[in-house]
Backbone as CSV, one residue per row, in Angstrom:
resi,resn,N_x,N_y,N_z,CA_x,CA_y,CA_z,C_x,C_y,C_z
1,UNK,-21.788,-4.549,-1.600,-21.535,-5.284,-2.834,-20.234,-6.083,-2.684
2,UNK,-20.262,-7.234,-3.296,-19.033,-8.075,-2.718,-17.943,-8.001,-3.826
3,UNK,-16.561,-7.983,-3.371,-15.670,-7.579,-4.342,-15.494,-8.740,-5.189
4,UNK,-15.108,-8.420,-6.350,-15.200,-9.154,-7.450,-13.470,-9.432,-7.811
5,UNK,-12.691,-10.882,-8.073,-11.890,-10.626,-7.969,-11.521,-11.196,-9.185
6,UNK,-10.636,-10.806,-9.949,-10.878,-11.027,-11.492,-9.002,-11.617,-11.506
7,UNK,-9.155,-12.975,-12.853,-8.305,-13.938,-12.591,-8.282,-14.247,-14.097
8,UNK,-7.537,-14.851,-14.901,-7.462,-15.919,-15.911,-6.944,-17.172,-15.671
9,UNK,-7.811,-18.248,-16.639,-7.876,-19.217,-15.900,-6.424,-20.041,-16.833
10,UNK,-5.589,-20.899,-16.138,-4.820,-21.094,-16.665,-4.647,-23.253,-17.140
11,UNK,-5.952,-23.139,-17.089,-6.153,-24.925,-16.986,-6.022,-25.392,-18.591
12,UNK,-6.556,-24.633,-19.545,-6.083,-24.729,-21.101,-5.845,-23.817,-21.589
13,UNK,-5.926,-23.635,-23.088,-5.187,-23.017,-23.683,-6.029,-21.536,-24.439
14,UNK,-7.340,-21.721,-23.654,-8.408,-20.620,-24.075,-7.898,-19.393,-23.280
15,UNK,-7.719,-19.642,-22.119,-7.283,-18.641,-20.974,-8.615,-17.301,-20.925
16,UNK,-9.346,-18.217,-20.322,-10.655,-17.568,-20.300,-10.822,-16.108,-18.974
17,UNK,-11.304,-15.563,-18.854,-11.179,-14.220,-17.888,-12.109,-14.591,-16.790
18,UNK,-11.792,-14.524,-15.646,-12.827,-15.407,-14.493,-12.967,-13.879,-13.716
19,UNK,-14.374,-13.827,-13.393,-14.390,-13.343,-12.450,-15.043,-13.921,-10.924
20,UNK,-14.498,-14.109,-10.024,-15.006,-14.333,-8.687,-15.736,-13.737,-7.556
21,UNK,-16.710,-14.045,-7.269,-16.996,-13.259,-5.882,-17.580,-14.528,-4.913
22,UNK,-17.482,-14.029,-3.513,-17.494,-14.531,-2.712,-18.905,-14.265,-2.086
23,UNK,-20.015,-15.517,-1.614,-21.231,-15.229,-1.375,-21.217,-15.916,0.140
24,UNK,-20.797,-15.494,1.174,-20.969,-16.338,2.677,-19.840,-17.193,2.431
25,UNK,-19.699,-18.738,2.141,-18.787,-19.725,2.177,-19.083,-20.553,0.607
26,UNK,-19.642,-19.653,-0.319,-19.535,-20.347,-1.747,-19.025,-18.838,-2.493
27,UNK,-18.735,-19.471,-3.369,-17.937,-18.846,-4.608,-18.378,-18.808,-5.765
28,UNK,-18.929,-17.668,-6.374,-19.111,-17.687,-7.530,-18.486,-17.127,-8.866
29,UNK,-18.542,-17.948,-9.930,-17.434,-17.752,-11.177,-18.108,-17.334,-12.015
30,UNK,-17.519,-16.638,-12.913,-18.467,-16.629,-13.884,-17.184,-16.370,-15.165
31,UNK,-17.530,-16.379,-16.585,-16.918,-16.320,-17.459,-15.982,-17.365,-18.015
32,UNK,-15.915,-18.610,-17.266,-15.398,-19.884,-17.268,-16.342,-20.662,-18.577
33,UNK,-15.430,-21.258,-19.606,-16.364,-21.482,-20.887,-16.895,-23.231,-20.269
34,UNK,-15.881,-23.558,-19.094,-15.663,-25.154,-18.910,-15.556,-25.270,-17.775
35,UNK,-16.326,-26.078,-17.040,-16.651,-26.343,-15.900,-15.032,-26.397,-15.310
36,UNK,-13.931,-27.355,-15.807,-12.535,-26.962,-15.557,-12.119,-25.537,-14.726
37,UNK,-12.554,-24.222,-15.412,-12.538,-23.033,-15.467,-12.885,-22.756,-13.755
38,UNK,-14.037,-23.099,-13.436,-14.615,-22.629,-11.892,-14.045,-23.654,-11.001
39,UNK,-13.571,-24.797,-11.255,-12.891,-25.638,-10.492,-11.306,-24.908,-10.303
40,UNK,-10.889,-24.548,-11.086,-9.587,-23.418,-10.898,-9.576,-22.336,-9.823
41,UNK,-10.863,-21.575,-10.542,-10.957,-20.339,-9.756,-11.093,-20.665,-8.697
42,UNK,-11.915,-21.586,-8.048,-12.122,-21.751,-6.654,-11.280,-22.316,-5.876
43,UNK,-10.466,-23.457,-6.702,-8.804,-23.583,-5.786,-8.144,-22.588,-5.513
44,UNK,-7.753,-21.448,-6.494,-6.979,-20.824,-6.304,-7.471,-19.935,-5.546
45,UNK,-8.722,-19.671,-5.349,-9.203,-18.879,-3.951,-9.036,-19.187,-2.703
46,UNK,-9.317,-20.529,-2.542,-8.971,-21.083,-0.854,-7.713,-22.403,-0.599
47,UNK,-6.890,-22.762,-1.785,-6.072,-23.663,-1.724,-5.298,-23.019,-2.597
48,UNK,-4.773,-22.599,-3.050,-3.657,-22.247,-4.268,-2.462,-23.195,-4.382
49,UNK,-2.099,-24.172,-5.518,-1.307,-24.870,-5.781,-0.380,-24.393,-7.057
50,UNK,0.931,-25.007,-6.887,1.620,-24.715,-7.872,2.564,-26.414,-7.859
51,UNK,2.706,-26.252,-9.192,4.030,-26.944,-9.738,5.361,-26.323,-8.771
52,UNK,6.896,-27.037,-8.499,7.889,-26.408,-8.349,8.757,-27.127,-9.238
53,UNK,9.698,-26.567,-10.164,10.844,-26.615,-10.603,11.929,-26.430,-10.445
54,UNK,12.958,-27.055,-10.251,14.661,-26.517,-9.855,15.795,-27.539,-10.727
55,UNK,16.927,-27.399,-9.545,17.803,-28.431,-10.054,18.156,-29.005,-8.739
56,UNK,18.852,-30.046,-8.477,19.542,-30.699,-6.812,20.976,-31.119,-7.822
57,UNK,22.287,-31.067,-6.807,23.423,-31.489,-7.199,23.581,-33.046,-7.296
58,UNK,24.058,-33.444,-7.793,24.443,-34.873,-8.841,25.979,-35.225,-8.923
59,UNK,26.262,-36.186,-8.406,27.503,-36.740,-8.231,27.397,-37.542,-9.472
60,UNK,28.865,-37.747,-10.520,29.234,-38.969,-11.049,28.228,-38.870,-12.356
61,UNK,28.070,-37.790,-12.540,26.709,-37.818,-14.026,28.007,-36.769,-14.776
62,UNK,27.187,-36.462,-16.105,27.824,-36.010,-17.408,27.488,-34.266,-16.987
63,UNK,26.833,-34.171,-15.761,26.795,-32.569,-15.619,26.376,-32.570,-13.893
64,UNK,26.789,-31.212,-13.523,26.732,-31.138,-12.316,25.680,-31.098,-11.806
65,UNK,24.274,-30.754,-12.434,23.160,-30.799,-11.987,22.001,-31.405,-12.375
66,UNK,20.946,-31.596,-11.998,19.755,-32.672,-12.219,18.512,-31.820,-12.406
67,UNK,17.991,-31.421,-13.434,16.483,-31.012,-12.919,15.720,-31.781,-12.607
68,UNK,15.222,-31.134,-12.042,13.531,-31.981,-11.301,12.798,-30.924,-11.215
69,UNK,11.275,-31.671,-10.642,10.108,-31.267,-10.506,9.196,-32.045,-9.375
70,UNK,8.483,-31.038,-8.932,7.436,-31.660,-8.298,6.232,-32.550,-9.105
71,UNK,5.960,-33.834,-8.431,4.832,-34.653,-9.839,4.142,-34.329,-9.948
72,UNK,3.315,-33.140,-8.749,2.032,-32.936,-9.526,2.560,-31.896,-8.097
73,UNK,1.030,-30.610,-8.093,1.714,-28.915,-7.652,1.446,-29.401,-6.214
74,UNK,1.945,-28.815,-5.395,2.165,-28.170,-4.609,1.561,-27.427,-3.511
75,UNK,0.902,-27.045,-2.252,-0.030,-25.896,-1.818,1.481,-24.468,-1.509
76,UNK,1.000,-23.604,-2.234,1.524,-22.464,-2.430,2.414,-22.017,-1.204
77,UNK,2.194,-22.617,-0.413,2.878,-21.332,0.972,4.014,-22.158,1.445
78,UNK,3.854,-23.844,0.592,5.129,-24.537,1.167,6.708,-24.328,-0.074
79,UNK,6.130,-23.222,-1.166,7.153,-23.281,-2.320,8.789,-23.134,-1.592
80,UNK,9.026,-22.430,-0.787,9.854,-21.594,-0.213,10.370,-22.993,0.868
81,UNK,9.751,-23.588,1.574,10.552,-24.986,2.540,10.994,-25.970,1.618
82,UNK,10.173,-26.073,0.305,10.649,-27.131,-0.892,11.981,-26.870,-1.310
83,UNK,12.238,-25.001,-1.958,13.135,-24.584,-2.438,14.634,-25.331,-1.232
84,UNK,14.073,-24.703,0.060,15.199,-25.023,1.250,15.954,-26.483,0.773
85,UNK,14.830,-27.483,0.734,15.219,-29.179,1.052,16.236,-29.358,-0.305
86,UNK,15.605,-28.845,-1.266,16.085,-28.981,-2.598,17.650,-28.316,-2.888
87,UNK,17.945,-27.237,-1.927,19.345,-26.912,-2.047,20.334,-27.738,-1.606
88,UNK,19.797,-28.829,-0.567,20.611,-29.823,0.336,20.697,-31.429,-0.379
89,UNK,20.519,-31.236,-1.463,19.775,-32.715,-1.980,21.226,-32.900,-2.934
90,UNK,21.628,-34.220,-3.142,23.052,-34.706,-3.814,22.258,-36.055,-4.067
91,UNK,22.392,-36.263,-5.056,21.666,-37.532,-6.021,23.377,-38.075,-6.449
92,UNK,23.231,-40.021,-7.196,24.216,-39.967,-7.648,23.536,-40.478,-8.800
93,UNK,24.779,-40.575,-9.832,24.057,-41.051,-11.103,24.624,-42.373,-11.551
94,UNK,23.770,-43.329,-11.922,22.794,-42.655,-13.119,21.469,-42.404,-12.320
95,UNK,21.068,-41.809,-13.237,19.428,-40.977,-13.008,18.285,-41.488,-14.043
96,UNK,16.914,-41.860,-13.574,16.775,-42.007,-14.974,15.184,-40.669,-15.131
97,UNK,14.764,-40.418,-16.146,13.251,-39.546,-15.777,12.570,-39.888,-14.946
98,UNK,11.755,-39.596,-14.140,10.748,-39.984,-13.201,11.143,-40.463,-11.609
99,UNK,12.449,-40.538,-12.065,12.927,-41.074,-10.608,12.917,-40.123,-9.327
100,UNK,12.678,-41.017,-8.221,12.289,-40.281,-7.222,13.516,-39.715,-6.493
101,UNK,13.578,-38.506,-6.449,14.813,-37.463,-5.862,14.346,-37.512,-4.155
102,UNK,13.192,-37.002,-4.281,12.579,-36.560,-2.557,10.996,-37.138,-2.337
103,UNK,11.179,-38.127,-1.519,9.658,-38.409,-1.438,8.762,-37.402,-0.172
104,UNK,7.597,-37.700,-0.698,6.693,-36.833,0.153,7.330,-35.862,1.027
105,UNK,8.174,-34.504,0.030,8.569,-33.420,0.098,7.629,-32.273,1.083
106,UNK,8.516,-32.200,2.284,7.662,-31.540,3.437,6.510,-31.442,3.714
107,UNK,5.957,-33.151,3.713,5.096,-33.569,3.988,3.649,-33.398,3.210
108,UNK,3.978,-33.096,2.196,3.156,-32.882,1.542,1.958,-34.165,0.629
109,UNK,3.072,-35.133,0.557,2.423,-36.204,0.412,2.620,-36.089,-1.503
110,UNK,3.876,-34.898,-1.997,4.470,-35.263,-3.200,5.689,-35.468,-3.384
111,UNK,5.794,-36.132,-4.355,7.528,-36.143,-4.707,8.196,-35.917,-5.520
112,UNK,8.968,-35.197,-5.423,10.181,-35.039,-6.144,10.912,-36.050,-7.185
113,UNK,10.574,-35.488,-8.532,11.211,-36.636,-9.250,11.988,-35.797,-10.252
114,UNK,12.822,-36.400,-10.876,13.864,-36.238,-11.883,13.514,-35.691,-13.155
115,UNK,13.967,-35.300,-13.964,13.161,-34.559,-15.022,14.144,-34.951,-16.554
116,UNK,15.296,-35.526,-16.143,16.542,-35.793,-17.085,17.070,-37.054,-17.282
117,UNK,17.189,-38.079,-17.965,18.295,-39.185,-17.582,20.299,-38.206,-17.766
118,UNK,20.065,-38.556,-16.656,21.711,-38.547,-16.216,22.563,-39.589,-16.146
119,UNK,23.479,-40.011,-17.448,24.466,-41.448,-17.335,25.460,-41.199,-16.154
120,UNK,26.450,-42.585,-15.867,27.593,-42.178,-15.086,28.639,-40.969,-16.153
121,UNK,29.161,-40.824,-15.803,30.538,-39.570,-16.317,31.376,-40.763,-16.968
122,UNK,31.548,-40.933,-17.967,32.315,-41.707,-18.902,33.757,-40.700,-19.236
């Protein structure tokens, strides 16, 4: 009997209860109210992505640090080389939202953008 691997799905705001099992090289979901739902489960079975969030240091702004974000997630196993690049990163300001901090962040083919407008230090 194939193990069943039980998940909630986190794509809206139903947070529906998934369960998964694995049949040869397909995947089956079940308990997903929205097709959304099994498109989840099955990333997060053989690709798992995440968002990353932090801050990078900032010269010449109204505070010492900048949040950012990744624009869109991530594959899971690179969170930890992102965190690395992101400790080494010195932006100057001004800053504005969206702006690009780190492009195609360890190759991932995302980038790093700004999450704050940061003026010069008046």
């Amino acid at each position: 009997m194939p193990e069943v691997k039980k998940m909630i799905c986190i794509v809206c705001p139903l947070g529906c209860n998934l369960d998964v099992t694995k049949d040869g090289e397909t995947y089956n979901v079940t308990g997903n109210k929205c097709p959304r739902g099994k498109k989840y489960a099955i990333e997060e079975m053989t690709a798992p992505k995440r968002m990353v969030t932090s801050t990078v240091t900032i010269k010449g702004g109204n505070y010492p640090v900048l949040p950012v974000k990744t624009a869109s997630p991530i594959p899971k196993e690179k969170i930890f080389a992102v965190m690395e690049v992101l400790k080494t990163v010195e932006v100057n300001a001004p800053i504005n939202v969206g702006d690009i901090v780190v492009a195609n962040v360890e190759g991932t083919g995302v980038n790093v953008v700004a999450t704050k407008n940061h003026a010069l230090k008046i």
